[in-house]
N, C-alpha and C positions, 0 to 999 in steps of 0.2 A: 510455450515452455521449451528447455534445451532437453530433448529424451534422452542423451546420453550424458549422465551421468556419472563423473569419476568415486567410487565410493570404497571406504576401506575396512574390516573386522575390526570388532574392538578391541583386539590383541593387538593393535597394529601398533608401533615403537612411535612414543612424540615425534625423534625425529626423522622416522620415517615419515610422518604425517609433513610436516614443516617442508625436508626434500621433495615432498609431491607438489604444496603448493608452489611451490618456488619454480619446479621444472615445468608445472602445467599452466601456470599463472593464472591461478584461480587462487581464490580468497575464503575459499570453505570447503570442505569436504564432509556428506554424510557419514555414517557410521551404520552398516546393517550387519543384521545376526546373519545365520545360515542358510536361514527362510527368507532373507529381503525386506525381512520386517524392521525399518528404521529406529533407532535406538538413540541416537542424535547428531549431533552434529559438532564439527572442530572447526572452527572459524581462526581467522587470522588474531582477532582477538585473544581468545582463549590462549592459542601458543603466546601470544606476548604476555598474559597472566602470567601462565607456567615459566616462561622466564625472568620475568619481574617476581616472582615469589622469590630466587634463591635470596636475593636482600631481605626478605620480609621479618621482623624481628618477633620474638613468639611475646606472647600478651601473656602475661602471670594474672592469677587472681586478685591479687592484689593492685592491677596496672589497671584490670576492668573487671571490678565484680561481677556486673551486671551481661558480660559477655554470653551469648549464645553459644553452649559447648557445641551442640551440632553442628551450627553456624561454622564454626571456629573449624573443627575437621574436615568441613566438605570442602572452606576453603584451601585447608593445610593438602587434602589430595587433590585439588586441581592445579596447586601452585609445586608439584611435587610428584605430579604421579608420571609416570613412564610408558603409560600407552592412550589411547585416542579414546580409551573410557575411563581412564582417567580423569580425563579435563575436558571431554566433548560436554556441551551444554546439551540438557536434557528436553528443556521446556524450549521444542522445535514447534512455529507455525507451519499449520500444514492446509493442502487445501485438496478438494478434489478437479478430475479434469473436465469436470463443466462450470468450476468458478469462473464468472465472468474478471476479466481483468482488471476494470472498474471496482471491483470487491477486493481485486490481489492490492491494486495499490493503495486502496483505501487500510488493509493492514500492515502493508508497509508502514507509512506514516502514522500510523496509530503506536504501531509499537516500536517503530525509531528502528526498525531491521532492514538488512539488504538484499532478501532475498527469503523466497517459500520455498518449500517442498510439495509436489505433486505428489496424493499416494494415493492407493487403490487398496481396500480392507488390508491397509498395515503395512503396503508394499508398496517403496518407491517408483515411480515411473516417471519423474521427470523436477526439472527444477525451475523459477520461473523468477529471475532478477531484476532490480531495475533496468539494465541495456535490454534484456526482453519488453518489459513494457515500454521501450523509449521505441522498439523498434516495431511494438505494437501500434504506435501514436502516429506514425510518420507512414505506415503501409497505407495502400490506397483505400478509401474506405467502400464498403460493399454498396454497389448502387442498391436506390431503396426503390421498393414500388410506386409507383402516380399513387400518390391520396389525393383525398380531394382537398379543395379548400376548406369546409367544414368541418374535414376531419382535423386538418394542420390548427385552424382555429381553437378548436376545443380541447386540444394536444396544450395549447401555447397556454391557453385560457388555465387550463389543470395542474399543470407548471408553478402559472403561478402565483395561484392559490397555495401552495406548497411553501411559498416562501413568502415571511411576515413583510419584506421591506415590498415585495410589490403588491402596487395597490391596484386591484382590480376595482375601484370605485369612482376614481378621475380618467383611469387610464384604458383607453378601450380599444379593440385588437380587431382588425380587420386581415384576411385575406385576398391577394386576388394572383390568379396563376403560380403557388405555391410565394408567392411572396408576401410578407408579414409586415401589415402597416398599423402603425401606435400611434393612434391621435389623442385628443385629450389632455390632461397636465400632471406632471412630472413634481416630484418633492426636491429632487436633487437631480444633480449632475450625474451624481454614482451611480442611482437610481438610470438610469437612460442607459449608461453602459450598460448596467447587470440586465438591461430589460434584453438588451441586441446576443448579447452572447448567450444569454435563455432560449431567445428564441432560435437563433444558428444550430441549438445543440437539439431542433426541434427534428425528427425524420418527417424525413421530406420536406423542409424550406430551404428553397431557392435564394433568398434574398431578406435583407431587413430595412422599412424604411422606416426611420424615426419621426412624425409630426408635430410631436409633444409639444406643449409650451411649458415653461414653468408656470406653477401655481400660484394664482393671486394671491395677495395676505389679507384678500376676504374671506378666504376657503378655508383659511387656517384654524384649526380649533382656539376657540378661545381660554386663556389660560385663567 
């Protein structure tokens, strides 16, 4: 994660907030109280809302009955309002600092955002963006201890069982000196990939050999 984080009061002017991103060339900025306790965040987004609001034309009752007044307000202050809680978004993911990475960028993608907050009972400590994770992915990776082959075996075996397409039924997983040999038959081609990159992502293998054949269409369930 990046521990030093730029973050601003929620008195702070739109575009005070805007001249921050602009001169630090960051794409978000937190929002804490007096205590450190995160309140939300103003994203580049958000200021282009608040700009894009002064065209916004007001909705009569008559244009939409069915409109959500609440709705209607929260938007009219964020497209409208004049400081960083005004228009900072509220519903911030957050994570603590023993989320594994694998977890951070799994929320990422889940919820289509560019970046977490690291907090600790309520108080920021850090922020944790895609270029973090890219530059988590590309660091060296921690040597892992000798297992043995048994163990890599039953590691690989556990895998994958976990996942419907591989078939542990035709497809049978040998070790020898940390490296992963698949003999037996194969359903697809795709299949063979997802088996090698399974196993690579296994701690502790050295290597992947593939032996597989494709499967006869004696093997094949009958339809």
């Amino acid at each position: 994660m990046t521990p030093d984080v730029v973050s601003v009061p929620p008195d702070t002017a739109v575009v005070a907030v805007a001249r921050l991103l602009a001169e630090r060339g960051i794409s978000a900025v937190p929002v804490l109280d007096k205590a450190g306790t995160v309140l939300g965040l103003v994203t580049e987004a958000d200021l282009i809302r608040r700009l894009a609001g002064a065209e916004d034309q007001p909705t009569g009752w008559f244009r939409n009955p069915f409109a959500d007044p609440a709705e209607q307000a929260n938007r009219y202050a964020r497209t409208h309002g004049a400081t960083a809680a005004d228009i900072m978004t509220t519903e911030v993911v957050t994570v603590e600092e023993t989320a594994p990475a694998t977890h951070i960028a799994h929320l990422m993608e889940e919820r289509g955002i560019r970046r977490v907050l690291v907090v600790q009972d309520g108080k920021l400590r850090g922020l944790v963006s895609r270029a973090d994770l890219l530059r988590a992915l590309v660091a060296p990776p921690v040597e892992a201890a000798e297992l043995s082959d048994d163990r890599i075996r039953r590691a690989v075996l556990a895998t994958m069982r976990k996942e419907p397409w591989a078939d542990t039924f035709y497809t049978l997983v040998e070790v020898k000196g940390g490296v992963v040999e698949f003999h037996g038959f194969r359903t697809a081609e795709a299949v063979q990939r997802g088996l090698r990159v399974m196993a690579e992502n296994v701690p502790g293998v050295k290597g992947v050999i593939d032996l597989t054949e494709p499967l006869p269409p004696y093997l094949y369930p009958a339809v």
